[in-house]
N, C-alpha and C positions, 0 to 999 in steps of 0.2 A: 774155962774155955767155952766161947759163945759153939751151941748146937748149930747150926746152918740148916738142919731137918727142921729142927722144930721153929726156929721162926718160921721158915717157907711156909709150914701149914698154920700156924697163928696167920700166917699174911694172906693166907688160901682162903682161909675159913671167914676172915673181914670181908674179902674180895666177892666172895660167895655172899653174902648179910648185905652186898650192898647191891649186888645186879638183884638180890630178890626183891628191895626196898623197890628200887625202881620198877621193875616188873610189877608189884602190885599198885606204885604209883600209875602207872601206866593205864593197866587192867579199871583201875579206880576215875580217872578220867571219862575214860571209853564209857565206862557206866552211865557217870553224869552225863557225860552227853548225849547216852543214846535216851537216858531220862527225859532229860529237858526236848531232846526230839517228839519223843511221845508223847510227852506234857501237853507241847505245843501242838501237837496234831489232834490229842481230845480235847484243849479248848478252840482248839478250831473249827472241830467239827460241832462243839455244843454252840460254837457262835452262827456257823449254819444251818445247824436242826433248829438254832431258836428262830434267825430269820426268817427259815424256810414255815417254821411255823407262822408265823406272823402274818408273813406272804398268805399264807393258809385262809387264815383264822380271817387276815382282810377279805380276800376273795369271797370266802363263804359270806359275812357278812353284806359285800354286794350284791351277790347271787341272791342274798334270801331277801335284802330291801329296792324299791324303787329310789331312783335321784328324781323322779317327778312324781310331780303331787298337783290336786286341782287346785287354782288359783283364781277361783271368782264361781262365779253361776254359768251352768249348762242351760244354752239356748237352744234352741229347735225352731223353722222357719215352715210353718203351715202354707198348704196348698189353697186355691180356689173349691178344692172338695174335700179339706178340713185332714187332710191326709202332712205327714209331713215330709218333706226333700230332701232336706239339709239339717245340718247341726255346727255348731261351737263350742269346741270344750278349750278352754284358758287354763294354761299350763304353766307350771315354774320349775326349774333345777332346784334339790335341797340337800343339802351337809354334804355341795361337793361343789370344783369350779365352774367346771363346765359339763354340761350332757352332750357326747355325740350325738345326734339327730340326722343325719345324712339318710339318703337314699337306702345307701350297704348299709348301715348299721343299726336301721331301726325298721320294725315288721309292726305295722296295725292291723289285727284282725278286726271283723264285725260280725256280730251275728242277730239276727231282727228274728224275733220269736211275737208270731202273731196269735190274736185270741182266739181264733178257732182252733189254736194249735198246730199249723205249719210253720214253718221257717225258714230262713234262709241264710247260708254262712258264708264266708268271704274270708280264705285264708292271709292273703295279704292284701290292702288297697292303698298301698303308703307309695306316695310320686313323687315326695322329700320336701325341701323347704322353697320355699318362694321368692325368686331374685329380692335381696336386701334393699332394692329400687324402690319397692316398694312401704312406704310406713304406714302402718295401722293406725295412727295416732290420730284423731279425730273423723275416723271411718267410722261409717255405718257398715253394720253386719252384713247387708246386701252389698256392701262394696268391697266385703271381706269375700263373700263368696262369689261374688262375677269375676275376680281376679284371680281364684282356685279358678274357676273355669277355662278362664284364661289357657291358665299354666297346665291344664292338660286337653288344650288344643280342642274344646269345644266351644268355643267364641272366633267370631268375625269380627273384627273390626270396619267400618266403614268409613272413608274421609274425603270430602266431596270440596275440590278447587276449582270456585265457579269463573277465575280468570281464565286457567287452561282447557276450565269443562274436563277435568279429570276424577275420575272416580277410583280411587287406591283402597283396596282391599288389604287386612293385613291378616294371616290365619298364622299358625303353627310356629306364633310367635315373633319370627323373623321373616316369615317369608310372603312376598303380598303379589296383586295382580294390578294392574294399570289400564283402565278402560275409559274412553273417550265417550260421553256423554252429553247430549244437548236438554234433554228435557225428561226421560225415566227411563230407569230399568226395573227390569224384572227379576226377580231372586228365585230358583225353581230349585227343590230341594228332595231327593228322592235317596231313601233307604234301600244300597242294593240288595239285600234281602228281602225287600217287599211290606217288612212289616213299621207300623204307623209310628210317627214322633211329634214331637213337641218342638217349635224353635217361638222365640221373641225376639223383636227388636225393640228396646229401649220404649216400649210406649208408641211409636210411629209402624210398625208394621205390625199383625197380625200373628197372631198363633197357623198354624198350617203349612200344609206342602209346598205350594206356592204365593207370593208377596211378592206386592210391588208398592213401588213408592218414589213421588216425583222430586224435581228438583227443581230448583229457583235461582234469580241471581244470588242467592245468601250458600256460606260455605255451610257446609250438613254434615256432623260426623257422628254415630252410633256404634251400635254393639249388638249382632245379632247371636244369640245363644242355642246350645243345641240341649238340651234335657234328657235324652234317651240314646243308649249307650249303642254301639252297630257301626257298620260303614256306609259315609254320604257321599251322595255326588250336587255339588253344590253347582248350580250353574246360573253365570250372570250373562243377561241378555242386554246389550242398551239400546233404548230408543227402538226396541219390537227388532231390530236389526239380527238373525240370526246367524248370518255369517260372521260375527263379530263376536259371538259369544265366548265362554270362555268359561271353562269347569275344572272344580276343583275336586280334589279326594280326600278326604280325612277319614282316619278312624279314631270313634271316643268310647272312651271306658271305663263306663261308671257301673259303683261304685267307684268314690277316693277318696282320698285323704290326704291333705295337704297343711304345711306348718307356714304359718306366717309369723315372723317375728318380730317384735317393736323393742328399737333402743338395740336394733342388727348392728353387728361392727362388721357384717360381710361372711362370715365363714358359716359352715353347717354344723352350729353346735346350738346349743340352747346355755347360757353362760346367767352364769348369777345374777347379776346384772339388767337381764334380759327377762321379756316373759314372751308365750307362747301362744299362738292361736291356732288351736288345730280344727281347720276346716272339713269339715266330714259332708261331702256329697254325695245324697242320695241317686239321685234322678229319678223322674216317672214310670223306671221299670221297679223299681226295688221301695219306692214308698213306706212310709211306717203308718200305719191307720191307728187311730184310739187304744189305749190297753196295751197296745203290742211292746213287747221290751226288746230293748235296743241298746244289747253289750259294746262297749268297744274295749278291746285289751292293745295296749303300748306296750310293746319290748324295744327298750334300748339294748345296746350292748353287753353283755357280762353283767346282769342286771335280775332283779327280777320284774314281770310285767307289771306296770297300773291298770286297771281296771276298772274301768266307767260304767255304772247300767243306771240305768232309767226307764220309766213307763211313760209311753206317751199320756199324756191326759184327757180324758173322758172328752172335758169341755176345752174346744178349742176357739181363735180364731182366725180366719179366714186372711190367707194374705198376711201374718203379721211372724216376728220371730216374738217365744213366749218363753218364759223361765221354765224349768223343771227339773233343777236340782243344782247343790252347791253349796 
């Protein structure tokens, strides 16, 4: 005769061996997954520690090199008293596409260390790059720098239509003056501070405070310059007429530093492709004379600076731009 107790706990004791089976199937699961979660969360994070080092290691590497480098010989453009003005340093992008060069993104310091041992430093003189309008390419150096002039509003334009008898002045780049003229005017140029400058006109006017200069049936257009950094009051008289006069304001601020680019597609970068002429204007206040050295440092962007120095050379000449280094 079948027990009925004792199957029930044989049937008990299966029933029990097999809710365990699954409980530890269960529990066994959960394991792996919470495995594989964690798995997956330290190769995740090693794939970001290695990124972020990468990130690192590139940055550091920018920071500690420049992407510009010199690209030809450093000129320098001598005065009438063997002193020098101006400079060209030719510049190129390396082991990268392009250099930001913009306004915001790039600071040129200068600093001119004279032989008696004064000096003079200039934390930033950077005015950015030079409408792409213009191309360097079969320029003369002097036509590299009367164009930095230009662009920081120490130049006058002049442009003489001897149909209308109009004489159109162009300053501050875009913005001109319109004076009706029969036979001369007068250009009067005065430093509201008082103290002395420098201007030229193209070979036809005079160094000085005041210049004049006539006009004929032929059309007449120049370029008169300012050299010494301060505020002008520029005043055109025509035909001795002073009720008709007409005066201008500018203020110019030299030292600068300006970038012209050749083979420009327009934007403010310096791109592989491309090279660089970085125009450095002295003027007549800040001169470099014989011996004196004359650092310029560039910092682009997230970068480390270049660094230009030179000594002016003992023997110069007069009037001319001359090598001195490259």
């Amino acid at each position: 005769m079948v027990n009925l107790g004792e199957v029930m706990g044989r049937y008990t004791r299966k029933l029990r061996r097999g809710i365990v089976g699954v409980e530890a199937a269960i529990v066994l699961i959960a394991f792996v997954i919470i495995s594989a979660a964690f798995a997956f969360m330290v190769i995740n994070m090693g794939l970001f520690a290695t990124q972020r080092s990468k990130d690192t290691i590139s940055q550091g590497l920018r920071e500690a090199s420049s992407p510009l480098q010199v690209d030809g010989s450093i000129f320098v453009r001598t005065t009438s008293d063997l002193d020098v003005n101006a400079s060209i340093i030719p510049l190129r992008s390396m082991g990268v596409k392009y250099v930001p060069v913009g306004k915001d993104e790039t600071v040129v310091s200068l600093s001119i260390v004279y032989r008696e041992g004064s000096s003079k430093s200039f934390a930033n003189i950077y005015y950015g790059v030079v409408d792409s309008d213009f191309d360097p390419t079969g320029k003369s150096f002097d036509e590299l720098a009367q164009e930095a002039y230009k662009y920081v509003n120490g130049s006058f334009e002049f442009s003489y239509d001897s149909n209308k008898r109009e004489l159109t002045v162009t300053y501050d780049e875009d913005k001109t003056e319109t004076l009706t003229v029969s036979n001369n005017v007068t250009v009067t140029i005065t430093r509201t501070d008082g103290e002395s400058f420098t201007a030229s006109f193209d070979g036809t006017i005079k160094s000085g405070t005041t210049v004049k200069f006539f006009l004929d049936t032929n059309n007449m257009t120049g370029t008169l310059y300012l050299y010494n950094s301060g505020e002008y009051n520029i005043t055109l008289i025509p035909d001795n007429n002073t009720s008709a006069k007409k005066t201008i304001i500018v203020t110019f601020r030299l030292p600068a530093a300006l970038l012209i680019v050749e083979n420009s597609d327009g934007d403010e970068a310096l791109d592989a492709s491309e090279k660089g002429f970085l125009v450095i204007l002295l003027g007549n206040d800040n001169k470099a004379e014989p011996r004196s050295i004359v650092t310029t440092e560039i910092r682009v962007e997230r970068s480390a600076p270049l660094t230009v120095e030179f000594m002016v050379p003992e023997s110069l000449t007069a009037n001319a731009w001359m090598l001195v280094g490259g």
